[in-house]
BALO-194782 format. One record per residue (C-alpha): z negated, x, y negated; residue number from 1; residue in one letter. Coordinates in Angstrom, 1 decimal, decimal comma, padded with zeros to 4 digits. Each point is the difference from the previous one (the first is absolute). Layout:
BEGIN
PT       Z       X       Y  fipa  voro
PT       Z       X       Y   NUM     A
...
! end
This chain:
BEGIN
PT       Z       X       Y  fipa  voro
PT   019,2   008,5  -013,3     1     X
PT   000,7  -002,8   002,8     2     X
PT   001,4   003,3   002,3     3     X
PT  -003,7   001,9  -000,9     4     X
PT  -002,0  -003,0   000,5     5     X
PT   001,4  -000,4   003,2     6     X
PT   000,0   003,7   001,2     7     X
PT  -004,0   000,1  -001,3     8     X
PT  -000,9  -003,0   002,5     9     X
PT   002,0   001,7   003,1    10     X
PT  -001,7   002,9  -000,7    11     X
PT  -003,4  -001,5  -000,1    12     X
PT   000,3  -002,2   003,1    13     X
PT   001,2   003,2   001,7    14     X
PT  -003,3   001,7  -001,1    15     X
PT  -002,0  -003,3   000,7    16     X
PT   001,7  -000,1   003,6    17     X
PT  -000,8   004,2   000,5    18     X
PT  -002,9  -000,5  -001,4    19     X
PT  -000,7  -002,5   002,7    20     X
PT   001,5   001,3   003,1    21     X
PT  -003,1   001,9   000,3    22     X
PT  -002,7  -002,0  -000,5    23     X
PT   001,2  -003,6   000,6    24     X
PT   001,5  -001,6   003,4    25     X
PT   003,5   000,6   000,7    26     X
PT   000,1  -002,6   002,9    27     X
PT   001,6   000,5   003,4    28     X
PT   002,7   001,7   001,2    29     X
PT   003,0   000,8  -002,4    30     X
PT  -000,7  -002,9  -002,1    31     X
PT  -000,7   001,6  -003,6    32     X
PT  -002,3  -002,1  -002,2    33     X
PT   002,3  -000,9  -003,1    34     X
PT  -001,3  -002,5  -002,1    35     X
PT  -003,9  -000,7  -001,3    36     X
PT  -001,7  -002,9  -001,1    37     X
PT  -003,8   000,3  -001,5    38     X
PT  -001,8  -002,2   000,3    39     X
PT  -001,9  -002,4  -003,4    40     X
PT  -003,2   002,2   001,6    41     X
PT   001,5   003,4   000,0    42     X
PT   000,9  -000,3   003,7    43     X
PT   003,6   002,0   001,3    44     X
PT   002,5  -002,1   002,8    45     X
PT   003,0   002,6   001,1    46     X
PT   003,3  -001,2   001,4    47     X
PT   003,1   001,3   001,3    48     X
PT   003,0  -000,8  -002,2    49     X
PT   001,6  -002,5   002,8    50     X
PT  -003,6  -001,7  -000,7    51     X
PT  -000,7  -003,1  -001,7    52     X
PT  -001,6   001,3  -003,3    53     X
PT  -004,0   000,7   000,9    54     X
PT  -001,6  -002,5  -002,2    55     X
PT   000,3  -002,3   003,0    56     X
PT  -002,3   002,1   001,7    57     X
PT  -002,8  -000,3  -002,6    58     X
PT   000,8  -003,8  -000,3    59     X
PT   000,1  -000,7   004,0    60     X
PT  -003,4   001,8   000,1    61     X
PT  -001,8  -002,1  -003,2    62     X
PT   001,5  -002,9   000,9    63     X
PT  -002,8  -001,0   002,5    64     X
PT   001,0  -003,2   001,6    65     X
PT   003,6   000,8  -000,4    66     X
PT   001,1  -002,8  -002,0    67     X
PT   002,4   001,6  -002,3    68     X
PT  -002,4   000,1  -003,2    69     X
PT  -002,9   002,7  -000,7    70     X
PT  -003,2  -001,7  -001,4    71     X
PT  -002,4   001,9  -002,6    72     X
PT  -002,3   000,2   002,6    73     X
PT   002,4   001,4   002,3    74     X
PT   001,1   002,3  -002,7    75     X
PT  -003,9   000,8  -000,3    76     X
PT  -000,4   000,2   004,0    77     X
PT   002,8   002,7   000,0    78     X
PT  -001,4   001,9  -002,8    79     X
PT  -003,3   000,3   002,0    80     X
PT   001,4   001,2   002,9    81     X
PT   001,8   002,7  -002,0    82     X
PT  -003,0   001,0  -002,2    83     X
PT  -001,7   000,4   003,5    84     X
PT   002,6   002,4   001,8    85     X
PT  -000,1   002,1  -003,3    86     X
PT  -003,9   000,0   000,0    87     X
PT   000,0   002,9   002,9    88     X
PT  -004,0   000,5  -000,4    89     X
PT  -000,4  -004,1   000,1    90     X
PT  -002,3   000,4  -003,3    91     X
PT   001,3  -002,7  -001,6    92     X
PT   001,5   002,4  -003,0    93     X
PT   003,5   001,7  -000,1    94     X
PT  -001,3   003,6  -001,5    95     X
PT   002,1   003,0  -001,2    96     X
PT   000,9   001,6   003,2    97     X
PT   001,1  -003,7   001,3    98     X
PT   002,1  -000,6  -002,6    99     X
PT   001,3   003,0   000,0   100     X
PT   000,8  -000,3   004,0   101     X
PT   002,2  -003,4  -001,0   102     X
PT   001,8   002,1  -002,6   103     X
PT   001,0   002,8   002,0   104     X
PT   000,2  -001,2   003,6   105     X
PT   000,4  -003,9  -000,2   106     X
PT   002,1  -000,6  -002,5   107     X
PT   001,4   003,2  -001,3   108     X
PT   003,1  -000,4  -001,2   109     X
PT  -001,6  -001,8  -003,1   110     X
PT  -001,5   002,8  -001,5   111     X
PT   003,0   002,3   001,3   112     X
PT   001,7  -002,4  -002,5   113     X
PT  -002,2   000,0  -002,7   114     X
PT  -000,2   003,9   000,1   115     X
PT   003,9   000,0  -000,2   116     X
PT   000,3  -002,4  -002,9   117     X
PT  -002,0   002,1  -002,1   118     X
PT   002,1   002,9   000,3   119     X
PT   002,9  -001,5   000,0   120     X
PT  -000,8  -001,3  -003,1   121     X
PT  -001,5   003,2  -001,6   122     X
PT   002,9   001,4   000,7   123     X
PT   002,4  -002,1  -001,5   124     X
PT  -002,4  -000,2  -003,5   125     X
PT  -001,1  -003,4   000,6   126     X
PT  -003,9  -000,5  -001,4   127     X
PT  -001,6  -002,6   002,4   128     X
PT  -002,8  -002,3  -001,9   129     X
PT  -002,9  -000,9   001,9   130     X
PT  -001,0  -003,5  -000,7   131     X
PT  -004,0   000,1  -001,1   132     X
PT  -000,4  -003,9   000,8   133     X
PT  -001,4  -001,1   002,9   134     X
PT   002,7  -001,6   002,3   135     X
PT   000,4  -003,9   000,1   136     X
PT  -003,3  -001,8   001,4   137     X
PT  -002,2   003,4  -000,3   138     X
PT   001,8   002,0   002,2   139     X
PT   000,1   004,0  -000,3   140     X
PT   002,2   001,4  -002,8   141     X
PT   003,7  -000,5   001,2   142     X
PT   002,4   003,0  -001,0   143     X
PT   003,4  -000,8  -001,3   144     X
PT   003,1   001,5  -000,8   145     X
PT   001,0   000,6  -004,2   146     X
PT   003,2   000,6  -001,5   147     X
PT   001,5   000,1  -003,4   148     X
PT  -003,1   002,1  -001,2   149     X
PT  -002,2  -001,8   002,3   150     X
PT   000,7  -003,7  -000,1   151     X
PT  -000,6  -002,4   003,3   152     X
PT   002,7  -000,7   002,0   153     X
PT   000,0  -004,1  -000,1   154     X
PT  -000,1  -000,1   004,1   155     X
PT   000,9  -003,8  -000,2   156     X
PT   002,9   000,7  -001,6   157     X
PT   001,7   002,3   002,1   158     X
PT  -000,6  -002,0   002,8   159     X
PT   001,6  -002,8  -001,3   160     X
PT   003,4   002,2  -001,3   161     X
PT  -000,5   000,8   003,9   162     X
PT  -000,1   003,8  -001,1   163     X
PT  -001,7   001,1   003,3   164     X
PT   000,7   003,7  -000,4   165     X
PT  -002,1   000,5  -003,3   166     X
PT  -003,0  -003,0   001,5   167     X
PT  -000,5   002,1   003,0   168     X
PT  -000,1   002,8  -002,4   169     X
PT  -002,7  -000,8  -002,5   170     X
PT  -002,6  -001,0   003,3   171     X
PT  -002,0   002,9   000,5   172     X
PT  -001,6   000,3   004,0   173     X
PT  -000,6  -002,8   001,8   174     X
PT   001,8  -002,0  -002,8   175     X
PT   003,4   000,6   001,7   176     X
PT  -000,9  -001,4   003,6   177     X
PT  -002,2  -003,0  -000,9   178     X
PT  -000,4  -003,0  -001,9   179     X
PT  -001,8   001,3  -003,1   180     X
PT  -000,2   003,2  -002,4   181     X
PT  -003,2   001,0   001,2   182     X
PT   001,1   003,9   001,1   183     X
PT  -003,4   000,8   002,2   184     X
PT  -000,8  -003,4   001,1   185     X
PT  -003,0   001,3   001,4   186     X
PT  -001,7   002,2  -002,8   187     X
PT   001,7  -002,9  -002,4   188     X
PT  -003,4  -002,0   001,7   189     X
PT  -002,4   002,3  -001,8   190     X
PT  -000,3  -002,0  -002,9   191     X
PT  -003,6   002,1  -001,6   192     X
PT   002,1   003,3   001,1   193     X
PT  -002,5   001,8   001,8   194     X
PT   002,3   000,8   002,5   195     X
PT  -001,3  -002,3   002,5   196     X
PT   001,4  -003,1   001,2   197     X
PT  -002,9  -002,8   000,8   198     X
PT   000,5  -002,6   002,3   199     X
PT  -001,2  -002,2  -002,7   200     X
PT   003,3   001,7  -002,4   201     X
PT   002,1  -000,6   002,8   202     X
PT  -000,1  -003,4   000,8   203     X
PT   000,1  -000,6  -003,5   204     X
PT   003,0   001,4  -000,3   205     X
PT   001,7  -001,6   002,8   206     X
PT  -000,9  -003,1  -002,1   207     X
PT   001,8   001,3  -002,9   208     X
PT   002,9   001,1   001,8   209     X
PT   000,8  -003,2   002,0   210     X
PT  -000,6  -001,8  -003,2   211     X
PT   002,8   002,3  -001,3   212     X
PT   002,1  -001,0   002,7   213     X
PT  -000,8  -003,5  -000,4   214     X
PT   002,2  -000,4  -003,2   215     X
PT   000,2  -004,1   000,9   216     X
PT  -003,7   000,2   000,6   217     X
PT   000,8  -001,8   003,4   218     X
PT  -003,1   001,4   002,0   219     X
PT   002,0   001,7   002,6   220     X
PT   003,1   002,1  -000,2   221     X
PT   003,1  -001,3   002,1   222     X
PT   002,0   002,1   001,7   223     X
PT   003,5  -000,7  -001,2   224     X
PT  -001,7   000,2  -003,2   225     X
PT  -001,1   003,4  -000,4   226     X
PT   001,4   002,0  -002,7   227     X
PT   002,1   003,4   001,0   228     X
PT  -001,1   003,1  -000,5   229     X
PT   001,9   002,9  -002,1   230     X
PT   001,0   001,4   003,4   231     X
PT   001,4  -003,5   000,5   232     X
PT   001,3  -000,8  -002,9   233     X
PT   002,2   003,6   000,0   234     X
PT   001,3  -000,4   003,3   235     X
PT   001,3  -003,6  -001,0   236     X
PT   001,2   001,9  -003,1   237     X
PT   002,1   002,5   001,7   238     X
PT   001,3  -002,0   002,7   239     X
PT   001,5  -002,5  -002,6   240     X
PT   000,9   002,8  -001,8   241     X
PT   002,0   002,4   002,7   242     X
PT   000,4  -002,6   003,0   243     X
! end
């Protein structure tokens, strides 16, 4: 199973990263864009693999004043500008063809994942349950992986047996490069699912999120205290692991 697991995450970064080679920016010269981080806001940052891991990227550009913490109204001033290079037309509304653009040419190596889980999963016989509840706070319906028949994988729990391999793979999309589950962090905004993202949903969310962040309810989120990502937390895994 452990041998599987790990096959069915090389092959989906692999189709992540083709996915990507197309539509996303490679960089300069032979320097081959490696790792991903996206951002709380749905927002990629690329690397090379000699790179420090590209959550410093987001964090250098929230953190406003440079003083080693992002505040909530950082976090909100980040989200803006964001929601503003996603809002080609400048209407104040992320519509279909918008959101669409950010899944297929922004950040497309989330739904190349999520495409590949579901096979991948049909064809091994595994039934998937879609979870009907609204996510925490009012967010969009959040997606997640059954087994035995259906039953949630306790996420929690794996992380703390330090089981990278199966964490990473019970995220779905964006799940596996950012802080949270959310798998579209964008269309996870539309909370009356009309398939439009307000700028009124979206700053909402970015509330929710960065209280989500901010487990110790501190106000601001400290750089050497940000939690890893699945990405992270399997690289850390393997390199214990194998050396």
């Amino acid at each position: 199973m452990m041998i599987r697991t790990t096959m069915a995450i090389a092959v989906a970064l692999a189709v992540g990263a083709a996915a990507s080679a197309q539509d996303a920016p490679q960089g300069t010269g032979k320097k081959k864009l490696t790792q991903m981080f996206i951002s709380p806001m749905g927002e990629p940052f690329r690397a090379a693999a000699d790179e420090p891991y590209p959550v410093e990227q987001w964090f250098a550009g929230a953190d406003a004043d440079h003083d080693g913490v992002v505040t909530k109204a950082e976090f909100r001033a980040d989200a803006l500008r964001f929601f503003k290079q996603l809002d080609a037309d400048g209407d104040g509304i992320l519509d279909g063809e918008e959101i669409k653009n950010y899944e297929n040419h922004v950040a497309p190596e989330i739904t190349a994942d999520i495409l590949l889980t579901d096979a991948q999963r049909e064809n091994a016989g595994r039934k998937e349950t879609y979870d009907d509840m609204r996510g925490p706070n009012g967010e969009a319906p959040q997606v997640m992986l059954g087994a035995n028949g259906g039953s949630r994988i306790d996420k929690n729990r794996l992380a703390e047996r330090g089981d990278a391999s199966l964490l990473i793979n019970s995220r779905r999309g964006a799940g596996k490069y950012g802080f949270l589950e959310d798998p579209d962090p964008v269309h996870g905004c539309d909370t009356n699912i009309d398939f439009r993202v307000s700028l009124r949903e979206w700053m909402e969310a970015a509330d929710r999120r960065f209280d989500r962040i901010d487990v110790k309810h501190k106000g601001k989120l400290i750089h050497d205290e940000l939690p890893q990502t699945p990405i992270q937390q399997l690289s850390a895994y393997y390199k214990k692991r194998f050396g």
